[in-house]
C-alpha positions as MATLAB code, in Angstrom:
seq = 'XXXXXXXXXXXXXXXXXXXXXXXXXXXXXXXXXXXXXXXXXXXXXXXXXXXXXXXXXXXXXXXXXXXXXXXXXXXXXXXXXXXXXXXXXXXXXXXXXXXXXXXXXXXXXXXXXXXXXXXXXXXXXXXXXXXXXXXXXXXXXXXXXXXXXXXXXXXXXXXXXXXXXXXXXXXXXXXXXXXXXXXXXXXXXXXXXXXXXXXXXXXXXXXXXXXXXXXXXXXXXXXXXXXXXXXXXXXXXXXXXXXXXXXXXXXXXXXXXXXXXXXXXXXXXXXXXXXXXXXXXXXXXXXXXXXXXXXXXXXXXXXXXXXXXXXXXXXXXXXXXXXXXXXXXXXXXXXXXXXXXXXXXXXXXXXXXXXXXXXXXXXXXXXXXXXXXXXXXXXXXXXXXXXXXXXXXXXXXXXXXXXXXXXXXXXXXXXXXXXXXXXXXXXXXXXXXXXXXXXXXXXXXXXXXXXXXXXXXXXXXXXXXXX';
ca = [
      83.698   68.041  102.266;
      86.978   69.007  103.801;
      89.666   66.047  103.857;
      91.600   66.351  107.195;
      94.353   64.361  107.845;
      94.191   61.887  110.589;
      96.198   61.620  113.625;
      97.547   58.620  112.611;
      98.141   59.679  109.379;
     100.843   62.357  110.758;
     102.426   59.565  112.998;
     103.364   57.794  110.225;
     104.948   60.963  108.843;
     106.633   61.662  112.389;
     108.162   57.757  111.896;
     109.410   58.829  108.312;
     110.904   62.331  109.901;
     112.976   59.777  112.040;
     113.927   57.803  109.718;
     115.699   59.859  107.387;
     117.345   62.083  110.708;
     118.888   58.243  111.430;
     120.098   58.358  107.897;
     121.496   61.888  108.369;
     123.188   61.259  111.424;
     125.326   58.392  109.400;
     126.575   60.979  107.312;
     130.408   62.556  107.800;
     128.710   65.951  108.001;
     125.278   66.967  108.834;
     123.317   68.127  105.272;
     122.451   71.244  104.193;
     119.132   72.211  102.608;
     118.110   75.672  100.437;
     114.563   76.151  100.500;
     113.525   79.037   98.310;
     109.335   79.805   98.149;
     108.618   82.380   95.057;
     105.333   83.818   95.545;
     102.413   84.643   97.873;
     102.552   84.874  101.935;
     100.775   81.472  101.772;
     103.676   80.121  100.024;
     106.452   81.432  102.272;
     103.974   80.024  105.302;
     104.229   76.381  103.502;
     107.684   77.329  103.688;
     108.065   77.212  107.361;
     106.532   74.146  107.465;
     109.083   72.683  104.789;
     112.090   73.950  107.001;
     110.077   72.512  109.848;
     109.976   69.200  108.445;
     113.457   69.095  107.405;
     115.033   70.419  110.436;
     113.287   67.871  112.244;
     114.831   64.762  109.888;
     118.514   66.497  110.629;
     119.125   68.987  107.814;
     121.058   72.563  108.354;
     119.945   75.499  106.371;
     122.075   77.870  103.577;
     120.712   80.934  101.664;
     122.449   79.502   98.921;
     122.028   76.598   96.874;
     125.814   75.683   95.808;
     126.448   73.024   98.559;
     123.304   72.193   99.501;
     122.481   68.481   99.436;
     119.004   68.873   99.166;
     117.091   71.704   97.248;
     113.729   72.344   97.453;
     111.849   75.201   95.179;
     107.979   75.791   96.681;
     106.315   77.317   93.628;
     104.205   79.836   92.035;
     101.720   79.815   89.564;
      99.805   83.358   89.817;
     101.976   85.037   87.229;
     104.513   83.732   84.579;
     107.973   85.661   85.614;
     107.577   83.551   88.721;
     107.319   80.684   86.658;
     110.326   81.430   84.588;
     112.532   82.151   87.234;
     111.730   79.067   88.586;
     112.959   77.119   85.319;
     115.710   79.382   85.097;
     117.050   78.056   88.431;
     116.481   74.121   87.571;
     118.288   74.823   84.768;
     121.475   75.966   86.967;
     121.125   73.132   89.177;
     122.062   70.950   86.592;
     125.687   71.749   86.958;
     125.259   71.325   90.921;
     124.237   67.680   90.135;
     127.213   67.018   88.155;
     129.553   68.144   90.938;
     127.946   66.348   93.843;
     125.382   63.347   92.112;
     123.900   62.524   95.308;
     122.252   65.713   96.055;
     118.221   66.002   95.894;
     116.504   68.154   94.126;
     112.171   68.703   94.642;
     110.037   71.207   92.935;
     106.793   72.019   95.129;
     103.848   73.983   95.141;
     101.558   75.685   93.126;
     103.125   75.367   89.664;
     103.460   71.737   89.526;
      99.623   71.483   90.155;
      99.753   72.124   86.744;
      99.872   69.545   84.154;
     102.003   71.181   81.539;
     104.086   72.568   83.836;
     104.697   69.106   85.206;
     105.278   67.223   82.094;
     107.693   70.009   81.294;
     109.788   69.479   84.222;
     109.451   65.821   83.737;
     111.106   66.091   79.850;
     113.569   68.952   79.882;
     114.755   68.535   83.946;
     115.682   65.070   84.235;
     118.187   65.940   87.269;
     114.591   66.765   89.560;
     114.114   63.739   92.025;
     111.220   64.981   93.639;
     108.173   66.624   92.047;
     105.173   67.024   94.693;
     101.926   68.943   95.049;
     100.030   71.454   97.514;
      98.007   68.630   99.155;
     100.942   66.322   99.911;
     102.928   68.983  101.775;
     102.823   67.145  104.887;
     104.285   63.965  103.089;
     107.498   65.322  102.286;
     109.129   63.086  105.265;
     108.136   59.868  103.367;
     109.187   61.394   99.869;
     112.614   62.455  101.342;
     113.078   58.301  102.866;
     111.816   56.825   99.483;
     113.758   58.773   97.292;
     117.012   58.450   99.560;
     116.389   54.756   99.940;
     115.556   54.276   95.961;
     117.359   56.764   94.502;
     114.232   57.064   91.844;
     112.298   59.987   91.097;
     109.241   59.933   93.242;
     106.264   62.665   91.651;
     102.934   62.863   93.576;
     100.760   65.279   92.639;
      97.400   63.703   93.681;
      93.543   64.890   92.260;
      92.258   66.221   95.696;
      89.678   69.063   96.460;
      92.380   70.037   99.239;
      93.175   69.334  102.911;
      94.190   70.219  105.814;
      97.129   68.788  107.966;
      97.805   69.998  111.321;
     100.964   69.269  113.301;
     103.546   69.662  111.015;
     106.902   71.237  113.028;
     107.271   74.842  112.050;
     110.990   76.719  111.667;
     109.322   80.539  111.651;
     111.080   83.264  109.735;
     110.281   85.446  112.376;
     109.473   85.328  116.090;
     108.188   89.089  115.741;
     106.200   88.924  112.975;
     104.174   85.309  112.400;
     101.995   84.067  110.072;
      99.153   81.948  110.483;
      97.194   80.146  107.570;
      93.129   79.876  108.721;
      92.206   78.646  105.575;
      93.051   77.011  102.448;
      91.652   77.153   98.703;
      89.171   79.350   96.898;
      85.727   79.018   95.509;
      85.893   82.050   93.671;
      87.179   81.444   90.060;
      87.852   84.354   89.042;
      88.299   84.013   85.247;
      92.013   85.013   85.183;
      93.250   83.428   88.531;
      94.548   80.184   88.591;
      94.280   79.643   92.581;
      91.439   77.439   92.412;
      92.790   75.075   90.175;
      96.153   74.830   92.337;
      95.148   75.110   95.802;
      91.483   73.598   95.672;
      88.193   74.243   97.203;
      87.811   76.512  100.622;
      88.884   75.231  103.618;
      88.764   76.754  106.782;
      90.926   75.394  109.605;
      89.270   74.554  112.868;
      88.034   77.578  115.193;
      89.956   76.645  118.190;
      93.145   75.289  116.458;
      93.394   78.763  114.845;
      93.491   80.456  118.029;
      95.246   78.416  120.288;
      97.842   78.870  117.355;
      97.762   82.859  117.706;
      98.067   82.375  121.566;
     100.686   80.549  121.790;
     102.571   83.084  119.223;
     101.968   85.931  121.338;
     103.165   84.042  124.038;
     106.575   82.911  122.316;
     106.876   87.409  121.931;
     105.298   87.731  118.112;
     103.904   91.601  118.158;
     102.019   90.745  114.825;
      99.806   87.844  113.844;
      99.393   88.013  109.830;
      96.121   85.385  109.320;
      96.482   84.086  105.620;
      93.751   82.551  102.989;
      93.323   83.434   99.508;
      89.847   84.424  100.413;
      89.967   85.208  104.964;
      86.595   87.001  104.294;
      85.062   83.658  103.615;
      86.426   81.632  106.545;
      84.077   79.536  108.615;
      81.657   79.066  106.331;
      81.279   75.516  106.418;
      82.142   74.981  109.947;
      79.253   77.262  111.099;
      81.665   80.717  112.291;
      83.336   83.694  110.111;
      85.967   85.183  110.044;
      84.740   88.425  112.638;
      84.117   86.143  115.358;
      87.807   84.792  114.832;
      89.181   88.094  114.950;
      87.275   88.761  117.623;
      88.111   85.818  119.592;
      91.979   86.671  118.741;
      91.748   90.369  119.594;
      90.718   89.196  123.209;
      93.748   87.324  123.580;
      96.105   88.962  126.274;
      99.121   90.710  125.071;
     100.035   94.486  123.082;
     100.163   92.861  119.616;
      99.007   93.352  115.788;
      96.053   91.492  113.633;
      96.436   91.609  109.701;
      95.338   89.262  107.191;
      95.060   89.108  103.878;
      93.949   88.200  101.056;
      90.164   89.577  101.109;
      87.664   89.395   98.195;
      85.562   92.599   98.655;
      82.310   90.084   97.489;
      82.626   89.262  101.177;
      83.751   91.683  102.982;
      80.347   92.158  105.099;
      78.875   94.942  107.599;
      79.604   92.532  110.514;
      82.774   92.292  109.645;
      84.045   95.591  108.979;
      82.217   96.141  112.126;
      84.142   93.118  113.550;
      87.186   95.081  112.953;
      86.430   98.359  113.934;
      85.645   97.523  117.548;
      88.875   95.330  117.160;
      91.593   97.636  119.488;
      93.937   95.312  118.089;
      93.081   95.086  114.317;
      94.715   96.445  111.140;
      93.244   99.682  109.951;
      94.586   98.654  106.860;
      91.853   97.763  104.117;
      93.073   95.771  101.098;
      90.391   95.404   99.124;
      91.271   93.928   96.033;
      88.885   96.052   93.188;
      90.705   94.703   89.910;
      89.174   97.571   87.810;
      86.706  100.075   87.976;
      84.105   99.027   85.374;
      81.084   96.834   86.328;
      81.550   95.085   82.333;
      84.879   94.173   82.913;
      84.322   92.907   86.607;
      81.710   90.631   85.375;
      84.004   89.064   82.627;
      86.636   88.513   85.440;
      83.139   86.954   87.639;
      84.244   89.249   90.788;
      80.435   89.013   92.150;
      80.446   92.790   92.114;
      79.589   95.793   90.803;
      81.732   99.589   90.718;
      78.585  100.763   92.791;
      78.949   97.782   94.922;
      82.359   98.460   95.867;
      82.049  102.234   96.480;
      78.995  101.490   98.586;
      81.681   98.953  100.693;
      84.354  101.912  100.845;
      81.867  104.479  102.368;
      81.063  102.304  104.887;
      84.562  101.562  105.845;
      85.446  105.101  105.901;
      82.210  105.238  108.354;
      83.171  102.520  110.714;
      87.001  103.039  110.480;
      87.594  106.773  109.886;
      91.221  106.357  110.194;
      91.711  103.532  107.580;
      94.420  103.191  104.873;
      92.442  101.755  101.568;
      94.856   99.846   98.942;
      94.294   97.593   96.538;
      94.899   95.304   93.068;
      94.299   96.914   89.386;
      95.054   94.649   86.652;
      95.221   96.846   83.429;
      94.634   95.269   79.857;
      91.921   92.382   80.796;
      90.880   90.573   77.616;
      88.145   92.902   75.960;
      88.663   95.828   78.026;
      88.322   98.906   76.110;
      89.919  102.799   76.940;
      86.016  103.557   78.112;
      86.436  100.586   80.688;
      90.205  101.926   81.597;
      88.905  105.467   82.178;
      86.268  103.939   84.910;
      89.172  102.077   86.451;
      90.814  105.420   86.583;
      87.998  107.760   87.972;
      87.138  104.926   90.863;
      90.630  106.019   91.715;
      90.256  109.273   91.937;
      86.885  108.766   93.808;
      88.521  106.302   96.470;
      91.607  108.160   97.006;
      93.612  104.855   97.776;
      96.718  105.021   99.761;
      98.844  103.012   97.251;
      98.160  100.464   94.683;
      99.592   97.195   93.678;
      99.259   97.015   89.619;
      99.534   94.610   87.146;
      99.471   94.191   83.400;
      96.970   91.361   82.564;
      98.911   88.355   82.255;
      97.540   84.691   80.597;
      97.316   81.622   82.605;
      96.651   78.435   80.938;
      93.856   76.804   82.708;
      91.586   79.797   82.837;
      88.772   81.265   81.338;
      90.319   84.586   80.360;
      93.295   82.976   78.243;
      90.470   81.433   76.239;
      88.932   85.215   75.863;
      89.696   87.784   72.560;
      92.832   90.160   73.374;
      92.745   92.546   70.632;
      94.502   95.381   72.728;
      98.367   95.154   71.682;
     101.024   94.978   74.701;
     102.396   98.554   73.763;
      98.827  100.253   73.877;
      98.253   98.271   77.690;
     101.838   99.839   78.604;
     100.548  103.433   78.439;
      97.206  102.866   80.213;
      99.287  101.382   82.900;
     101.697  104.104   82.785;
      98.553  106.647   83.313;
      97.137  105.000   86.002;
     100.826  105.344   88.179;
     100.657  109.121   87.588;
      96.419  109.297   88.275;
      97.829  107.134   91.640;
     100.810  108.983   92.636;
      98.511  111.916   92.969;
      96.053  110.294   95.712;
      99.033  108.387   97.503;
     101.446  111.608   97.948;
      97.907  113.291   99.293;
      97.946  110.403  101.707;
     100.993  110.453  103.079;
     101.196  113.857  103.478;
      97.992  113.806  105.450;
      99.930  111.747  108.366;
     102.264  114.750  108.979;
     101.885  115.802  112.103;
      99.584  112.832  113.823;
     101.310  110.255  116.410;
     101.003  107.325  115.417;
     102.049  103.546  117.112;
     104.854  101.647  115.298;
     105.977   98.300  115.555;
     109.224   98.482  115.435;
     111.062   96.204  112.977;
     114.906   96.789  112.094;
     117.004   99.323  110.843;
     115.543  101.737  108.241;
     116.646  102.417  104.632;
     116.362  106.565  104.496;
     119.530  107.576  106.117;
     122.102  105.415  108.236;
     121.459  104.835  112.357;
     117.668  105.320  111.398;
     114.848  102.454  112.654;
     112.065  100.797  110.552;
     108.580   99.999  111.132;
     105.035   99.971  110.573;
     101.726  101.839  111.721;
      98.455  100.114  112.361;
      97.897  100.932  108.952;
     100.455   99.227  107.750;
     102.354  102.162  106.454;
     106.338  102.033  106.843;
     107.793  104.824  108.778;
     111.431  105.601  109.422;
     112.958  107.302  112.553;
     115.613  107.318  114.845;
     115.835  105.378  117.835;
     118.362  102.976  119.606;
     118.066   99.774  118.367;
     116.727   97.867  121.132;
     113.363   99.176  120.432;
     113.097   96.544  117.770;
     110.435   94.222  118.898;
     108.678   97.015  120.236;
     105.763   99.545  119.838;
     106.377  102.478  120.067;
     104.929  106.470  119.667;
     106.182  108.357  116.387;
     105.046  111.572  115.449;
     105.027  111.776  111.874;
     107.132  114.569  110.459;
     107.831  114.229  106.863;
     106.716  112.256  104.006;
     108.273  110.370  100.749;
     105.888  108.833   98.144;
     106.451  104.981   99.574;
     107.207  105.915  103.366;
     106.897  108.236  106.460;
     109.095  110.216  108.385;
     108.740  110.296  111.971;
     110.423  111.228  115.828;
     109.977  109.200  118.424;
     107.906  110.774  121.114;
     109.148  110.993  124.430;
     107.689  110.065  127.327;
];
């Protein structure tokens, strides 16, 4: 059962936020924090709220974390350079400490979730005041007081199946682009993803909380609403909804403005909803559907709930219902056990789906799950030239792609200046493809016609059409 926190619950939190600005406002100059969130769009959403938080108890923001009087890393745990950058940077921070003693430093987030990673941080980084997990987010106010007031380490990193906290201030990233969490957690267990273990059991937030949330956005001028969960596919299911009546409900909303979400688990993705979306005006016609590989052995070590023929039979009928659709997806190459016969299906489901680009991965351990437990017999060198086939077999079907939006006219949210040539604009279709053109730059913020006239193998080329 879902743990929500209570009203009064919060209040206390709002008293804390107070507390500490009175302590701030004492100060000769009012502190600066550096809040840095590795990882996932869910962890630079937990982000915001961080900033929220802080700005509310009196704190200024730097990109930089030389000066800073409090420093705040919101972890990863989904792959292991994450993980050693993060040390990397504690390690630093131990000569900031020196120079000014009373700064704070808090690790957050996924990693710590972990109890290794914990007890590691505990031993070698004795300089970290603050060590706190993903279910006590919305205590940071009273951590903050506590440790200020005590000037002890404070750790709290509590067993919990997960919950969900609403009312926590928010300091966006973006009024043009806004994210918007509608669930938390995963059920899934997937044998190499340790998301379950860090971020709990599903969640979903409430129906009407969600949308008031994407109202009010569109109202404060955000031309895309991103709507995150490690599984949105799943949402609603234990409140009695899904996740095509929210998008529904948001796509009625008034306002010329952008749905995307992410992350799906193709298990889920159903005929209502893909039907959901394609009678969403509104909607993404972007499809991430992550596959993982294209043999049914190897997706039943990983326990994706799916076969090859499964997932075909899901892209047919999204290239039915959504004929315009960009498909992309996740490949991890190298899974314990996986043979070159398993790595040639990966690569012929490639060929068959035609993706529009592909985010890959070399299978990478993570202590806690089933797969570092598994045999790995295939050597690191051999899993670096399957990978390195698999870019050239993709490269193939994503130039194709690309080159088959030369000459349409497509909408474009425009973002901010481009990278292919100076003066030139940025921005994205509804499929979620980045296109560069010229334009004066107070079309940023707005949509606008492009007519696509040239095309690279990680962007488009377009002119704006007049008029």
């Amino acid at each position: 059962m879902t743990s929500r926190i209570s009203a009064e619950e919060m209040a206390i939190q709002r008293e804390y936020m107070k507390k500490v600005a009175q302590l701030n406002a004492e100060r000769d100059e009012p502190p600066i924090a550096h809040v840095h969130s590795f990882g996932c769009q869910q962890n630079v959403s937990d982000g915001e709220k961080i900033k929220g938080m802080l700005a509310e108890m009196g704190y200024g923001f730097s990109g930089d974390s030389d000066g800073a009087d409090l420093v705040l890393f919101n972890t990863c745990a989904v792959r292991e350079n994450a993980e050693d950058r993060v040390f990397g940077n504690l390690g630093a921070l131990k000569h900031n400490k020196r120079r000014k003693p009373d700064m704070l430093i808090g690790v957050c987030g996924c990693m710590v979730q972990q109890e290794h990673i914990t007890e590691r941080i505990k031993k070698s980084f004795p300089h970290v005041d603050m060590i706190f997990g993903t279910h006590v987010l919305h205590t940071l106010p009273q951590l903050i007081y506590e440790t200020l007031t005590t000037r002890k380490r404070h750790i709290s990193i509590p067993e919990s199946d997960g919950v969900i906290a609403e009312g926590i201030p928010l300091r966006r990233e973006s009024a043009l682009k806004v994210s918007i969490p509608i669930m938390y957690g995963c059920n899934n267990f997937c044998t190499y993803c340790i998301v379950p273990y860090v971020r709990g059991r599903e969640r979903s937030r409430a129906f009407e909380d969600v949308v008031s949330e994407a109202r009010q956005a569109v109202e404060n001028g955000a031309k895309e609403l991103l709507l995150l969960g490690q599984n949105v596919n799943s949402y609603g299911k234990e409140l009695g909804t899904s996740f095509a009546e929210l998008l529904r409900a948001i796509n009625a909303i008034d306002g010329e403005f952008r749905i995307c979400y992410m992350s799906s688990h193709p298990k889920d993705a159903t005929p209502e909803l893909i039907d959901a979306i394609a009678g969403c005006e509104k909607g993404t016609r972007h499809f991430h559907l992550p596959v993982q590989s294209g043999s049914s052995r190897i997706l039943k070590l990983m326990n994706r709930h799916y076969t090859r023929e499964d997932y075909l039979d899901l892209v047919r009928y999204v290239r039915e219902r959504v004929p315009d659709a960009a498909l992309t997806s996740d490949i991890i190459v190298g899974f314990p056990g996986e043979t070159y016969e398993d790595f040639k299906e990966t690569l012929s489901l490639i060929r068959e789906v035609r993706f529009d680009s592909l985010y890959t991965f070399i299978y990478s351990p993570r202590k806690g799950t089933k797969a570092a437990e598994m045999p790995d017999p295939v050597s690191a060198e051999e899993k670096g030239k399957w990978f390195r086939e698999l870019l050239e077999v993709q490269q193939e079907s994503g130039c194709a792609a690309y080159e088959g939006y030369i000459g349409r006219t497509m909408r474009v949210l425009c973002e901010g200046p481009g990278r292919t040539r100076d003066g030139c604009l940025t921005g994205k279709t509804q499929q979620n493809v980045i296109v560069d053109f010229d334009g004066d730059r107070s079309l940023i913020g707005s949509f606008v016609d492009v007519e696509i006239t040239g095309a690279l193998n990680w962007a488009l080329l377009g002119k704006i059409v007049e008029k």
